[in-house]
C-alpha positions, 0 to 999 in steps of 0.5 A, spaced: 065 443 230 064 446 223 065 454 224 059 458 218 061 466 216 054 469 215 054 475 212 047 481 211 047 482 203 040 485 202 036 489 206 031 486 213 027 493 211 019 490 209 021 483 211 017 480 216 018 480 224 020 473 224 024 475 219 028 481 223 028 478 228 031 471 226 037 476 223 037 478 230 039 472 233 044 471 228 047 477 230 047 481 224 042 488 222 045 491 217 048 490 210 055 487 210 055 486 218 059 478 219 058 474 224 061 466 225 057 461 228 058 454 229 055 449 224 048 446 229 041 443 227 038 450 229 042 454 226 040 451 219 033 452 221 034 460 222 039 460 215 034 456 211 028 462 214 033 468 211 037 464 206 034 470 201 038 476 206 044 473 207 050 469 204 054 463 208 060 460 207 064 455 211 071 458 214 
């Protein structure tokens, strides 16, 4: 299984709740926190909601 590093590059202040609340699953909430998961459909999903606040990259 395939290991994705996502890490917070812009700020979730004036995002929306479901938006917050996404990078807190993640487990990320705050500029430059990192956090590994493993590649799933679910995942994905949360990554395509907040593409825009975060970068990803495969390690």
């Amino acid at each position: 299984m395939a290991k994705l590093r996502v890490t917070q590059v812009r700020s979730q202040i004036g995002q929306s709740e479901r938006h917050r609340g996404t990078l807190r699953a993640l487990g990320l909430g705050r500029i430059g926190k990192t956090a590994e998961h493993d590649e799933s459909p679910a995942i994905a999903g949360m990554l395509r909601k907040v593409r825009h606040l975060v970068k990803v990259e495969n390690s």
